[in-house]
N, C-alpha and C positions, 0 to 999 in steps of 0.2 A: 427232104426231111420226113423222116416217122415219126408218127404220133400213136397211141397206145392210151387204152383208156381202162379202167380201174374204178372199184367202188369204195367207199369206206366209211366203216359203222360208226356212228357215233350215237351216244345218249342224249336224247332228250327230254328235259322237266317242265312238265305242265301242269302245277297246280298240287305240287308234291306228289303226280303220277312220275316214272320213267318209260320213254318210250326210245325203241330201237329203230333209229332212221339209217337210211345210207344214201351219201352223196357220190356226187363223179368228181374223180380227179384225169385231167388231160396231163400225159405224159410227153414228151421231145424228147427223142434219138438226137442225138449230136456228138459228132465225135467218140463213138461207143460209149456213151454217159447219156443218161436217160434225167434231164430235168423236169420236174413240176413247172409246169406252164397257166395249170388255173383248174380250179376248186369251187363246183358248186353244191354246198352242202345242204342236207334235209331233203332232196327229192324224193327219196322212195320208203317208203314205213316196210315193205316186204322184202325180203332178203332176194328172193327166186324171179322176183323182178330187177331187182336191181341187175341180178348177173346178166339175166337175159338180154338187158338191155346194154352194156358192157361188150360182150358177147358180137353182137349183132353193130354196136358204133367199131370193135376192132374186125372184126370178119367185112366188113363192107370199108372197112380204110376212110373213113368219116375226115372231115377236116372238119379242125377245132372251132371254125367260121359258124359252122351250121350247127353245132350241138346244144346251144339253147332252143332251136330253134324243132329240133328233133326232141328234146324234152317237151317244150310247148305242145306238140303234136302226139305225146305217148298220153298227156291228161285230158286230151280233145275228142 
């Protein structure tokens, strides 16, 4: 099974501010069809982190087990 991972922007309101966050979406290959497997949204406020980190969970072929746990360790 491949997994493929992904960022995605989303807005958020804090006190009538907006701010631009991005979370991770886990991606599954299956059958040449790629499903959404799990979404953690608001990790990253900068854009150029988020890809890197993207980047770096699909180039080292990450399983989806340890990617909270690789979040935990990028704010440590």
């Amino acid at each position: 099974m491949k997994f493929i991972y992904r960022f995605r922007k989303n807005i958020m309101l804090i006190d009538n501010d907006k701010y631009i966050v991005y979370g991770i979406e886990t991606w599954m290959l299956k059958q040449d069809k790629y499903y959404l497997v799990e979404y953690i949204p608001d990790v990253f406020f900068e854009y150029e982190r988020a890809e890197k980190f993207v980047n770096l969970c699909n180039s080292l072929k990450i399983s989806p087990i340890h990617l909270l746990d690789l979040i935990e360790d990028e704010f440590s």
